[in-house]
C-alpha positions in Angstrom: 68.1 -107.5 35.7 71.7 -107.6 35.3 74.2 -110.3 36.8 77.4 -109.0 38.6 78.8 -112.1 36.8 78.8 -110.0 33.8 79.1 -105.9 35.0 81.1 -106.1 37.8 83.8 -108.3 35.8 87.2 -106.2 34.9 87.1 -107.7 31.5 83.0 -105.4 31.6 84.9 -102.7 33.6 87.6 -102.1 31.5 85.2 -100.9 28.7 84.5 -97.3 27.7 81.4 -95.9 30.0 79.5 -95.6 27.0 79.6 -99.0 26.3 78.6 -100.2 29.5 75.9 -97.3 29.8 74.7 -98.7 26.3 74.9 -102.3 27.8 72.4 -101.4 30.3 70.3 -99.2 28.6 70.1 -102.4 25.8 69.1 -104.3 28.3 66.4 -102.4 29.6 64.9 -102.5 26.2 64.7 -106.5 25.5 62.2 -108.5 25.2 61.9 -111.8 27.6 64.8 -113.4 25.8 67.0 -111.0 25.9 66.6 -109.5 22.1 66.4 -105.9 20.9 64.3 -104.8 18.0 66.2 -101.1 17.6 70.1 -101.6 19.0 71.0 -98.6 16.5 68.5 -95.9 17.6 69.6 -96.7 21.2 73.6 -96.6 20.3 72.7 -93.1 18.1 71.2 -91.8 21.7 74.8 -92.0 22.5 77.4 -89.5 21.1 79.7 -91.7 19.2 77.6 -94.8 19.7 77.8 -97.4 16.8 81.8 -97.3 17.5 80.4 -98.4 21.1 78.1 -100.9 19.8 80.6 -102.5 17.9 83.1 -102.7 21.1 80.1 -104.9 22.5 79.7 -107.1 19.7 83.2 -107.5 19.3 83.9 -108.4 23.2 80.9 -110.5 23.0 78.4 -108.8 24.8 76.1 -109.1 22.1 75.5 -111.3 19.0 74.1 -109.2 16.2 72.0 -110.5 13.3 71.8 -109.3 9.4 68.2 -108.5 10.1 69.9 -105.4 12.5 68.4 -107.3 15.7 71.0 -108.3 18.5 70.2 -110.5 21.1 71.9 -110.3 25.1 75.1 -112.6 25.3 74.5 -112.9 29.3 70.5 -112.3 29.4 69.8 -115.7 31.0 72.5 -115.5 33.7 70.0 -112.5 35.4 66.7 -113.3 34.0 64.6 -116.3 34.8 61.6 -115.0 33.3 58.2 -117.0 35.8 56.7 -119.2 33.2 53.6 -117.8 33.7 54.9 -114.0 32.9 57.0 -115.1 30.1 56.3 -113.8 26.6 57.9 -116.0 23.8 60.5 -113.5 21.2 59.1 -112.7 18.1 62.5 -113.1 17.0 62.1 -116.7 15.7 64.8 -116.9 13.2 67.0 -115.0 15.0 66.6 -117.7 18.1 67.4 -120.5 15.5 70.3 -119.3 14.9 71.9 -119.5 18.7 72.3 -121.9 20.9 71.8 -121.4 24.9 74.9 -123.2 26.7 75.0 -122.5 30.9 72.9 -119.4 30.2 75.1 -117.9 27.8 73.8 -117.5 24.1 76.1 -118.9 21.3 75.9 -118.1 17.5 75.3 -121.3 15.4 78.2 -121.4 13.1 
């Protein structure tokens, strides 16, 4: 799911379509937490789409890590995963390396 705290901003609006089409397409490919394996393949499905990554990570949409993972700035404002559905990331050391404050992922400095 996505939150209409996030897309229906005019700070989200304001970016190129390809961006925001990229946002949700990211989206639709995370795990339970809100990472993605393969941000790369799914930005070169896009004509022009690392320069449209790298809009997201610089307006902090996403927070990339050196192992090419990225993980969902926003993905617990819309997804409150049922305990009993939820599948733990196998992106351990990725998940060490943020913290979660009022649902919104922050990189550990």
């Amino acid at each position: 799911m996505f939150s209409t705290e996030v897309v229906c901003t005019d700070d989200f609006l304001a970016l190129p379509a390809t961006s925001q089409a990229m946002y949700l397409q990211l989206g639709m490919s995370a795990d339970d937490d809100g990472f993605v394996a393969n941000p790369k393949m799914i930005a070169r499905s896009f004509y022009g789409g690392l320069k449209f990554l790298k809009i997201l990570v610089e307006e902090k949409y996403l927070i990339p890590f050196s192992t090419g993972v990225i993980v969902i700035t926003h993905w617990k404002l819309a997804n409150k995963v049922p305990q009993d559905r939820y599948n733990p990331t196998k992106f351990v050391e990725e998940l060490k390396e943020v913290i979660s404050e009022k649902d919104v992922y922050i990189k550990q400095k």
